[in-house]
PDB file of N, CA, C and O in Angstrom:
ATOM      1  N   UNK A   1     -46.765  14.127  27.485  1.00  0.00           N
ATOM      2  CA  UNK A   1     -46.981  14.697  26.150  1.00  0.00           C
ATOM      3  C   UNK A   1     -46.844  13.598  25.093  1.00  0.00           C
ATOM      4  O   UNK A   1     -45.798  12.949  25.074  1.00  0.00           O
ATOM      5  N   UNK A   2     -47.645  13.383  24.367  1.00  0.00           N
ATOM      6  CA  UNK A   2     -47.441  12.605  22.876  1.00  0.00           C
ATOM      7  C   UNK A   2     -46.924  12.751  21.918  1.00  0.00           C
ATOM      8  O   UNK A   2     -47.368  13.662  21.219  1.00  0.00           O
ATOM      9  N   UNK A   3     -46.117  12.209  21.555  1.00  0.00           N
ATOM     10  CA  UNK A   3     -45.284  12.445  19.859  1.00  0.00           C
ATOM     11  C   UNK A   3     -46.236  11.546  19.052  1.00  0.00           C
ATOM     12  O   UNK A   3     -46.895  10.509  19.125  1.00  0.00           O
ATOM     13  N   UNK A   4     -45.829  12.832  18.029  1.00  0.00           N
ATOM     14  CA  UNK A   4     -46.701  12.050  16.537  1.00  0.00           C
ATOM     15  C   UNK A   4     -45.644  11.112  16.024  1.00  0.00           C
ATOM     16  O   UNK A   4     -44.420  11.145  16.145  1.00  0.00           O
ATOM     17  N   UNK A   5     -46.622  10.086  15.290  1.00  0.00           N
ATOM     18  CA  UNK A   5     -46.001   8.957  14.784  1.00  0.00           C
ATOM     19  C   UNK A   5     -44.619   9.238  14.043  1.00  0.00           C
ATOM     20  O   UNK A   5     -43.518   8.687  14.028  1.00  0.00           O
ATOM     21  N   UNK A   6     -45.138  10.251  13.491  1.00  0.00           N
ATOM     22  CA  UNK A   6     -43.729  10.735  12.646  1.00  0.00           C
ATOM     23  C   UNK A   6     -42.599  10.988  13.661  1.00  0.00           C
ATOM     24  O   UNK A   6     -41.486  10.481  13.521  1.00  0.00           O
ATOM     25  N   UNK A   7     -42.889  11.693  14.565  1.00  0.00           N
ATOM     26  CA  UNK A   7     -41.442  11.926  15.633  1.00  0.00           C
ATOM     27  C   UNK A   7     -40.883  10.613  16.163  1.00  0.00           C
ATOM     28  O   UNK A   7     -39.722  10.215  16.259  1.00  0.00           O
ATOM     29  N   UNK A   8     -41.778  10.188  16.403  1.00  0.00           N
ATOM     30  CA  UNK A   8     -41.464   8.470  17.172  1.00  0.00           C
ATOM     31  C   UNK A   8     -40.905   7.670  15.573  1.00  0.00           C
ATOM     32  O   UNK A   8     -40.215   6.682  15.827  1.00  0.00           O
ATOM     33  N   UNK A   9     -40.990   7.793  14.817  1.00  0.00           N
ATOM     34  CA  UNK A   9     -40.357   6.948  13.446  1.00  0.00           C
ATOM     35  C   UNK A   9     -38.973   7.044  13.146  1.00  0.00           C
ATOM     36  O   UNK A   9     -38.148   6.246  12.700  1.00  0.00           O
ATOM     37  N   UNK A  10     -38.906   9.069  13.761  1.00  0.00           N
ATOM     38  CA  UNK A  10     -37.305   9.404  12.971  1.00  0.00           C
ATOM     39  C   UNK A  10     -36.655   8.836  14.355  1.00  0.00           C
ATOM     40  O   UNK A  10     -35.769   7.999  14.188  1.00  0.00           O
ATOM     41  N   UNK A  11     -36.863   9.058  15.219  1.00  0.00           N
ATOM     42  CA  UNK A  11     -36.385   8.643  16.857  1.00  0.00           C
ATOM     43  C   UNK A  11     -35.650   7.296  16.202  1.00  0.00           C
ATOM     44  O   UNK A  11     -34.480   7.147  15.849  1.00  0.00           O
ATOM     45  N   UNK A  12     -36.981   6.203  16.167  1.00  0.00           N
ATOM     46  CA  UNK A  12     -36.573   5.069  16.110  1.00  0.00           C
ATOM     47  C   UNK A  12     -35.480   4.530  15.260  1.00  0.00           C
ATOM     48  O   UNK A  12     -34.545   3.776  15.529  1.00  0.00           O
ATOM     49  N   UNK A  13     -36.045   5.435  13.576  1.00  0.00           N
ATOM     50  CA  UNK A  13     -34.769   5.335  12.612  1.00  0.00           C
ATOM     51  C   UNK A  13     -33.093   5.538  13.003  1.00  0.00           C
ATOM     52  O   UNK A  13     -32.119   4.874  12.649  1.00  0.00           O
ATOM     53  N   UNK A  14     -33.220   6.970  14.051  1.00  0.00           N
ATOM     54  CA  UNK A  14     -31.781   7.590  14.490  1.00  0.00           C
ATOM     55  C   UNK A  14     -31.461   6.526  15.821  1.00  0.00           C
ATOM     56  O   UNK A  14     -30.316   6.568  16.272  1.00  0.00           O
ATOM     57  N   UNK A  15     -32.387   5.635  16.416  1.00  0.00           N
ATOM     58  CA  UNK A  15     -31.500   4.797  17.414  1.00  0.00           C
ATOM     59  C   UNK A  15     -30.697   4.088  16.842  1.00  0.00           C
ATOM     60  O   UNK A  15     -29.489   3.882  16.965  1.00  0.00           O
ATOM     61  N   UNK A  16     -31.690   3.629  16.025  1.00  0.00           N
ATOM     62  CA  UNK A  16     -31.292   2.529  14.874  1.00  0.00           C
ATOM     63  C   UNK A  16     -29.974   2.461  13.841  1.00  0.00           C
ATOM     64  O   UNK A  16     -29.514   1.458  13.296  1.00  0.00           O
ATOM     65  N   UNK A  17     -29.590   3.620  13.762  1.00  0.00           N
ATOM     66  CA  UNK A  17     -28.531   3.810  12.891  1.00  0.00           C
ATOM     67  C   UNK A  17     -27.256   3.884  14.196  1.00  0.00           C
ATOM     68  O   UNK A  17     -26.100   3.474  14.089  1.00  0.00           O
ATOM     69  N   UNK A  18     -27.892   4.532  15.405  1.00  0.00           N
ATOM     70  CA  UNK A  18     -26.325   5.002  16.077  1.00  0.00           C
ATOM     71  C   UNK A  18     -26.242   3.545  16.591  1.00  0.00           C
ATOM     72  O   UNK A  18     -25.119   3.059  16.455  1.00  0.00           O
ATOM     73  N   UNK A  19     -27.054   2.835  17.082  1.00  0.00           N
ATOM     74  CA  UNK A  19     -26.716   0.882  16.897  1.00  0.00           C
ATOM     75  C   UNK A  19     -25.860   0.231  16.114  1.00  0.00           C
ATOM     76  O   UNK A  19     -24.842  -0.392  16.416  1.00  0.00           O
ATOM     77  N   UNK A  20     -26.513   0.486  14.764  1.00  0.00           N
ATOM     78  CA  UNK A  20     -25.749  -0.006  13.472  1.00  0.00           C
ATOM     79  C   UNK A  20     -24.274   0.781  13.629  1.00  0.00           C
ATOM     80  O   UNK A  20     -23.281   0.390  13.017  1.00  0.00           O
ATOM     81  N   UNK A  21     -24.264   1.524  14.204  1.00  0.00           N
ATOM     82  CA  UNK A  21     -22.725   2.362  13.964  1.00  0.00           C
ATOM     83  C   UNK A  21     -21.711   1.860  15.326  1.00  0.00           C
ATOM     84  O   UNK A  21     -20.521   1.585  15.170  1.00  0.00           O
ATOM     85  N   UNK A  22     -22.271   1.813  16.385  1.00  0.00           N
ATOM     86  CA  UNK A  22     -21.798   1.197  17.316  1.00  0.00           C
ATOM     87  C   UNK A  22     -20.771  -0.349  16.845  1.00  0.00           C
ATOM     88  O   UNK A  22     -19.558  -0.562  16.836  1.00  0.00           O
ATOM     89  N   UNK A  23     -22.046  -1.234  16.477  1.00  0.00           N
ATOM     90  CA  UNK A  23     -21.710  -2.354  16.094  1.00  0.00           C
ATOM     91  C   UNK A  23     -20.352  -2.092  15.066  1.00  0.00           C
ATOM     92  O   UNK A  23     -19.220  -2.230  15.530  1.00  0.00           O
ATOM     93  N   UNK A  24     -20.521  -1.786  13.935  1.00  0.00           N
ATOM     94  CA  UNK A  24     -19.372  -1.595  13.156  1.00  0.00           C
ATOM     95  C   UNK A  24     -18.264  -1.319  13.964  1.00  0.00           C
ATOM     96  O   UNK A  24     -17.401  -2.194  13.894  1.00  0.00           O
ATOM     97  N   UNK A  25     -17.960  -0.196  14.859  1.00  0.00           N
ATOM     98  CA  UNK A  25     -17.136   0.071  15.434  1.00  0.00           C
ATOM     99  C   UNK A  25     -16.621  -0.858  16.069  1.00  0.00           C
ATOM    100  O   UNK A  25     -15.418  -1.080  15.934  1.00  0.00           O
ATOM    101  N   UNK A  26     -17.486  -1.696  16.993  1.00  0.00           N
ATOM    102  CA  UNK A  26     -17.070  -2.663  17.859  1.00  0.00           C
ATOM    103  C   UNK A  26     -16.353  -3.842  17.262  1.00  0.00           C
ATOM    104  O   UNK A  26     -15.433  -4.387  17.873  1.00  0.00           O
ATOM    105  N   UNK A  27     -16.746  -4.232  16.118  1.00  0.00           N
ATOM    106  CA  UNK A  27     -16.405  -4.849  15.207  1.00  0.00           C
ATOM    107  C   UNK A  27     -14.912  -4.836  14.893  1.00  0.00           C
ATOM    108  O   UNK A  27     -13.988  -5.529  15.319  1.00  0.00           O
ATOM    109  N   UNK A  28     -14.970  -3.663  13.866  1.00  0.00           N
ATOM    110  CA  UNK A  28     -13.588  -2.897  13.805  1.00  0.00           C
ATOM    111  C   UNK A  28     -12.465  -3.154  15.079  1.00  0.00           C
ATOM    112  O   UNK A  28     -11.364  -3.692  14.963  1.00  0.00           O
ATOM    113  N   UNK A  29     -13.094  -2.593  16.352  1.00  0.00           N
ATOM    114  CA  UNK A  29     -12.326  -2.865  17.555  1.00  0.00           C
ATOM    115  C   UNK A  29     -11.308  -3.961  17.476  1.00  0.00           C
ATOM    116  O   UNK A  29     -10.096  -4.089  17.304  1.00  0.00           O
ATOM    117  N   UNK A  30     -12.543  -4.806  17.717  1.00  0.00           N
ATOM    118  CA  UNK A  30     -11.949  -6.097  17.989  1.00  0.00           C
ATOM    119  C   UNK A  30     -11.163  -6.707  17.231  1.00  0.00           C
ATOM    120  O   UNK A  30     -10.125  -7.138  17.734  1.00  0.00           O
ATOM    121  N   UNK A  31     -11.491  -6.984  15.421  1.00  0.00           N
ATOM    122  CA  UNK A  31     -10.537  -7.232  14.343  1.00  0.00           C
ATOM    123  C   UNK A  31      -9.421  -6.994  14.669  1.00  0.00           C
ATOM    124  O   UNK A  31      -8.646  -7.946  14.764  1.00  0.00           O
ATOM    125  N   UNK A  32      -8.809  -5.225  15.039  1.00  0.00           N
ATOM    126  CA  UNK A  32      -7.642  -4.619  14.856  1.00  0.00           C
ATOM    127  C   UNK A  32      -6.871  -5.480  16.225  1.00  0.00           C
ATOM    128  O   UNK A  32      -5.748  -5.982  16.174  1.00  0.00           O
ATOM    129  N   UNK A  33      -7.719  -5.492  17.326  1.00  0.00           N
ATOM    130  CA  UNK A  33      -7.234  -5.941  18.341  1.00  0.00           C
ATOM    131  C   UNK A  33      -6.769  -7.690  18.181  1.00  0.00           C
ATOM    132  O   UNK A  33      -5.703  -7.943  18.741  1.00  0.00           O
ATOM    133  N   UNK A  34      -7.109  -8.281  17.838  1.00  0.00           N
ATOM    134  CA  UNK A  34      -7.277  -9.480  16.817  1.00  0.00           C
ATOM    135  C   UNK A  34      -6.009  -9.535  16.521  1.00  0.00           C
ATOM    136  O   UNK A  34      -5.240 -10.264  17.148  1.00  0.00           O
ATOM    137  N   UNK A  35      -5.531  -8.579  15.275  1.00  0.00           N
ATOM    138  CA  UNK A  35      -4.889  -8.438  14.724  1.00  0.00           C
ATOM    139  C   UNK A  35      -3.039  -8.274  15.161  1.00  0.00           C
ATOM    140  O   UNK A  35      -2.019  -8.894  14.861  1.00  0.00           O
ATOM    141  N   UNK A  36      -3.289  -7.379  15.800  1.00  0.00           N
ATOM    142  CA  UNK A  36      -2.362  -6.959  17.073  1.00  0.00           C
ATOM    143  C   UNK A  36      -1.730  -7.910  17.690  1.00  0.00           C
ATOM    144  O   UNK A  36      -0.514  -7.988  17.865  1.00  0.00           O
ATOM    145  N   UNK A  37      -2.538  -8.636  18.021  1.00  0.00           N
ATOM    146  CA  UNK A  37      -2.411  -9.933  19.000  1.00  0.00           C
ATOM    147  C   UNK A  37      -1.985 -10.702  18.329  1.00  0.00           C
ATOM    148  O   UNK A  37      -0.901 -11.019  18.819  1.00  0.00           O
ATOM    149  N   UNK A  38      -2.226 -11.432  17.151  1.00  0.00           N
ATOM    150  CA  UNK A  38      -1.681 -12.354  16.325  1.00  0.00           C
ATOM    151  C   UNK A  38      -0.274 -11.754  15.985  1.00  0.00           C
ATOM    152  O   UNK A  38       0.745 -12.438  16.085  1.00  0.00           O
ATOM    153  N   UNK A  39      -0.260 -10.044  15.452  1.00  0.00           N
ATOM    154  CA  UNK A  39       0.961 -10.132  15.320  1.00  0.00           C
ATOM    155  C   UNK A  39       2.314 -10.082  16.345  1.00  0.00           C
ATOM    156  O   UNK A  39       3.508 -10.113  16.048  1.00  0.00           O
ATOM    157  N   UNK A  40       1.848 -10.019  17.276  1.00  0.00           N
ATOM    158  CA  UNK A  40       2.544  -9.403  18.571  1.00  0.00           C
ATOM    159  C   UNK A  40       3.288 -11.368  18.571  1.00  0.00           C
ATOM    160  O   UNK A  40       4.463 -11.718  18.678  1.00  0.00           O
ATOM    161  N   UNK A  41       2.198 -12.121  18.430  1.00  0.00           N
ATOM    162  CA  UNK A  41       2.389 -13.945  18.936  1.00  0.00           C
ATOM    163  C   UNK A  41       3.173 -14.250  17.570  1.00  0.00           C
ATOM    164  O   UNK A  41       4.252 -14.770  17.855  1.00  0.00           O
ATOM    165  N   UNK A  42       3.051 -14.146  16.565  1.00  0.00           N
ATOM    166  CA  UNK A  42       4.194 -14.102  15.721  1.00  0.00           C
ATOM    167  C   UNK A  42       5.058 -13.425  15.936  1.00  0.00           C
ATOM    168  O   UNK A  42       5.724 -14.217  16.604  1.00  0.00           O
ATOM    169  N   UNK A  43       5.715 -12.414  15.910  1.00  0.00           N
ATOM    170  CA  UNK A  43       6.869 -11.904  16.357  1.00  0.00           C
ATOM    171  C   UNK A  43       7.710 -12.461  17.509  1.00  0.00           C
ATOM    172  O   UNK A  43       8.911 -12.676  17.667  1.00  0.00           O
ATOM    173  N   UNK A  44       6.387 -12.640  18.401  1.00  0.00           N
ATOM    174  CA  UNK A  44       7.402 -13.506  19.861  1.00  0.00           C
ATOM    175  C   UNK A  44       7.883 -14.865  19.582  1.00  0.00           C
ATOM    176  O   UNK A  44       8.915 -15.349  20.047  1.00  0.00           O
ATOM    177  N   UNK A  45       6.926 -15.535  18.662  1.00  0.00           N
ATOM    178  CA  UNK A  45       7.054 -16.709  18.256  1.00  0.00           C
ATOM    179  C   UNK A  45       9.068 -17.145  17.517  1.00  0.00           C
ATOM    180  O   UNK A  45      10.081 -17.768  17.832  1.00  0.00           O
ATOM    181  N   UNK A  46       8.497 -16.242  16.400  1.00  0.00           N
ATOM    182  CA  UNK A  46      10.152 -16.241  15.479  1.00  0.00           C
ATOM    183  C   UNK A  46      11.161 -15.547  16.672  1.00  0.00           C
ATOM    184  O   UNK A  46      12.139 -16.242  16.950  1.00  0.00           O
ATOM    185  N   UNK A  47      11.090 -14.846  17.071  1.00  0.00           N
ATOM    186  CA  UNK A  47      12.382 -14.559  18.319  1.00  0.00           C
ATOM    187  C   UNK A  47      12.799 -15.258  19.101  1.00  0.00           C
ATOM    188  O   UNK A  47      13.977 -15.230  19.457  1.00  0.00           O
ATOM    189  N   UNK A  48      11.740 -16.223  19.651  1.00  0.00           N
ATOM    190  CA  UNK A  48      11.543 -17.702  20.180  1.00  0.00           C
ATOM    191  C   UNK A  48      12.912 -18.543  19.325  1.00  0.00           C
ATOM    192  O   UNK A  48      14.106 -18.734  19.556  1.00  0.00           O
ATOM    193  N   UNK A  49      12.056 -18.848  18.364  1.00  0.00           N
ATOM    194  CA  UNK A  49      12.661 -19.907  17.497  1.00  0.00           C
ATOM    195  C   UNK A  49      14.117 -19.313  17.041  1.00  0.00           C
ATOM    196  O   UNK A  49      15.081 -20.070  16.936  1.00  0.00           O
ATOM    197  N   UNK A  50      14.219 -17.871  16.770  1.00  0.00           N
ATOM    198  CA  UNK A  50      15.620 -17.513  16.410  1.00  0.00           C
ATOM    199  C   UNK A  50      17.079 -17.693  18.390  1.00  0.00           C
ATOM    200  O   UNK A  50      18.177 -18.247  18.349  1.00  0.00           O
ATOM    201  N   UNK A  51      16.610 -17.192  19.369  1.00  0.00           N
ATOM    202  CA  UNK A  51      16.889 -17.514  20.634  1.00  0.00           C
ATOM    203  C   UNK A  51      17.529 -18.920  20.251  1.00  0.00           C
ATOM    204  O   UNK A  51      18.723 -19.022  19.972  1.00  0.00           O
ATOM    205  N   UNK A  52      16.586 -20.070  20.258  1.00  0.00           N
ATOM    206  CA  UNK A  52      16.175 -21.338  20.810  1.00  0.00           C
ATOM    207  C   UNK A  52      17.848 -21.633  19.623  1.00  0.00           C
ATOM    208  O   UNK A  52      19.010 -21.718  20.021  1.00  0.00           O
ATOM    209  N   UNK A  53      17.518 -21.690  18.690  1.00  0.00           N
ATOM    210  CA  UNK A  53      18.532 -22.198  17.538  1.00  0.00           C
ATOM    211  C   UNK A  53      20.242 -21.372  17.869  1.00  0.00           C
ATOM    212  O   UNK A  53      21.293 -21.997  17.726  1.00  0.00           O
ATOM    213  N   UNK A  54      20.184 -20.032  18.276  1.00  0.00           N
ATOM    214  CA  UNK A  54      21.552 -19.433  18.727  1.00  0.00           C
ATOM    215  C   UNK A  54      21.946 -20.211  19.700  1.00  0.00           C
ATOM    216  O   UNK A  54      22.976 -20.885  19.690  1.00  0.00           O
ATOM    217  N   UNK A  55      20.989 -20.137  20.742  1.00  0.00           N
ATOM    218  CA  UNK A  55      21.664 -20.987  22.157  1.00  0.00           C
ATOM    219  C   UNK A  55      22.042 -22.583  22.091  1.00  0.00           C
ATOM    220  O   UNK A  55      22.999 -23.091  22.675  1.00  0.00           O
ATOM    221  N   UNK A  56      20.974 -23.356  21.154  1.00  0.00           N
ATOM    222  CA  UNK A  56      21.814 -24.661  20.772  1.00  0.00           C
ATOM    223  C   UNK A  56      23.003 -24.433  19.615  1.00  0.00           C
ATOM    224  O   UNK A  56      23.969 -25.195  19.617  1.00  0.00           O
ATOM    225  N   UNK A  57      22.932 -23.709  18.951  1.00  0.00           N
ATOM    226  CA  UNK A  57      24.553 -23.655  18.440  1.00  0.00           C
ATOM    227  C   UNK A  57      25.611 -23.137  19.290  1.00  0.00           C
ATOM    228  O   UNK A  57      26.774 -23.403  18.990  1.00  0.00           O
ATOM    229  N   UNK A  58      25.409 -22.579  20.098  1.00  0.00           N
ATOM    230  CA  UNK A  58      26.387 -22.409  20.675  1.00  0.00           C
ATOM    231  C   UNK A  58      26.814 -23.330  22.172  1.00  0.00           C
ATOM    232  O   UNK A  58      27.997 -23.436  22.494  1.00  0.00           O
ATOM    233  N   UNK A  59      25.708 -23.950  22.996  1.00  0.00           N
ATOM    234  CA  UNK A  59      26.299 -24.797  23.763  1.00  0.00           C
ATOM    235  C   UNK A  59      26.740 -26.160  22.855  1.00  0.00           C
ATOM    236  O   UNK A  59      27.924 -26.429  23.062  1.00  0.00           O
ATOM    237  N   UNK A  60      26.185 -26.950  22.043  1.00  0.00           N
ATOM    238  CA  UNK A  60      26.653 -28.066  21.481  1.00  0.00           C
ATOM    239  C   UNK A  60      26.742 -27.815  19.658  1.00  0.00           C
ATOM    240  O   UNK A  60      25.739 -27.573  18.987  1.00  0.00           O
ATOM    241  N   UNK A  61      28.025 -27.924  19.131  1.00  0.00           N
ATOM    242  CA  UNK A  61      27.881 -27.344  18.182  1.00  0.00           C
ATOM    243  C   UNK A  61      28.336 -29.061  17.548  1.00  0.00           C
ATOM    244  O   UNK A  61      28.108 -29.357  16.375  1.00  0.00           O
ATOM    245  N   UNK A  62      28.907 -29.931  18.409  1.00  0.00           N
ATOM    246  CA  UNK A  62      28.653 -31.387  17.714  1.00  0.00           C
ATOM    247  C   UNK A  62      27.595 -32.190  17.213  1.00  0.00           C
ATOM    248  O   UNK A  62      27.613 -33.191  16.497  1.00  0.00           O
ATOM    249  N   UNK A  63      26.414 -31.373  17.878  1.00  0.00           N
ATOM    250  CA  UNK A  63      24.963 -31.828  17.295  1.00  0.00           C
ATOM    251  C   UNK A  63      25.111 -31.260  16.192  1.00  0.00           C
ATOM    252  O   UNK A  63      24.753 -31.769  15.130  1.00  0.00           O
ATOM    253  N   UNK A  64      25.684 -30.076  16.306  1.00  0.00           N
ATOM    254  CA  UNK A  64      24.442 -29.524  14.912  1.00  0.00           C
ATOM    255  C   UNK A  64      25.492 -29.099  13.721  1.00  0.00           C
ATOM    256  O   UNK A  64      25.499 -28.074  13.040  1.00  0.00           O
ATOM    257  N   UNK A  65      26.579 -30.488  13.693  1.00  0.00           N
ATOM    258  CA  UNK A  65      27.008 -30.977  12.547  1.00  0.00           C
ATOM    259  C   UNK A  65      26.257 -32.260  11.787  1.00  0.00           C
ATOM    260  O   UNK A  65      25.501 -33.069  12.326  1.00  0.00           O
ATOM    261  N   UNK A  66      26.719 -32.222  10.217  1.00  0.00           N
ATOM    262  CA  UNK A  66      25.889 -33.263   9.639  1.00  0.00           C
ATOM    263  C   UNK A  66      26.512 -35.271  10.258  1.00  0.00           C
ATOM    264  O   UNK A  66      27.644 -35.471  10.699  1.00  0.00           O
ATOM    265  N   UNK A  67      25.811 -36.013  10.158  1.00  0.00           N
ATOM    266  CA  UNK A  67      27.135 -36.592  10.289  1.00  0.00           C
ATOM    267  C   UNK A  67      28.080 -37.238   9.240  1.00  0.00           C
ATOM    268  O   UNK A  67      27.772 -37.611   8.108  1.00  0.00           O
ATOM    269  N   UNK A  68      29.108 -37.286   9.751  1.00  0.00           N
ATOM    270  CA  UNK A  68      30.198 -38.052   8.950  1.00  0.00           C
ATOM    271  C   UNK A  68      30.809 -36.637   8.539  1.00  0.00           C
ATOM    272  O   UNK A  68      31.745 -36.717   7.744  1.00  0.00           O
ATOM    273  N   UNK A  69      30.514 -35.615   8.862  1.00  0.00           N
ATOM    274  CA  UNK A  69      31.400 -34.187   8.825  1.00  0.00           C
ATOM    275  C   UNK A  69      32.546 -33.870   9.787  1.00  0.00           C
ATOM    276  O   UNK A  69      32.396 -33.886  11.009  1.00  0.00           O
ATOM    277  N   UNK A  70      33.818 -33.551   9.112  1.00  0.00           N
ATOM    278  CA  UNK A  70      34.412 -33.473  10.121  1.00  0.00           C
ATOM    279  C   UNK A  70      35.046 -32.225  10.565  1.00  0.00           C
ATOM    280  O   UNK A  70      35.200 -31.205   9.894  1.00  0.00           O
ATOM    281  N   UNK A  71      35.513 -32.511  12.205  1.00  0.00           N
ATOM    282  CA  UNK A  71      35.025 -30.997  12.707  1.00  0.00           C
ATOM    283  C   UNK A  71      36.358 -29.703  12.226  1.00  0.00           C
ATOM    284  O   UNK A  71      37.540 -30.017  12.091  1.00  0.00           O
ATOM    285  N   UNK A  72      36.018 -28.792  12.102  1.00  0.00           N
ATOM    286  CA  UNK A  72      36.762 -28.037  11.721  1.00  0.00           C
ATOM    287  C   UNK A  72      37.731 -27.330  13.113  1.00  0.00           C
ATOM    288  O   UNK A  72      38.598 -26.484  12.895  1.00  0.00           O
TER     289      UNK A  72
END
């Protein structure tokens, strides 16, 4: 059976848009996911660095005087 040009136009228009809508979405997706991820690697990052600084103050706490300070 044949569609008139007109049926085949809106067809094409409505693929065309649920494409365009796809994309956005996917888009969106990924950003948030993006996002997530960066913040997830910051957070681990500073917990890192807060860890790292407790555990050297507390095994050597003669380092992490100034020098010529004396010890209390």
């Amino acid at each position: 059976m044949l569609k008139s040009p007109g049926v085949l136009f809106r067809r094409e228009k409505q693929d065309e848009r649920r494409r365009d809508v796809f994309k956005k979405q996917d888009v969106r997706r990924r950003r948030d996911a993006r996002r997530k991820q960066d913040a997830r690697r910051r957070r681990d990052m500073s917990r890192r660095r807060a860890e790292t600084l407790e555990s050297r103050a507390d095994t050597k706490p003669e380092q992490n005087q100034r020098v010529g300070e004396q010890p209390r």
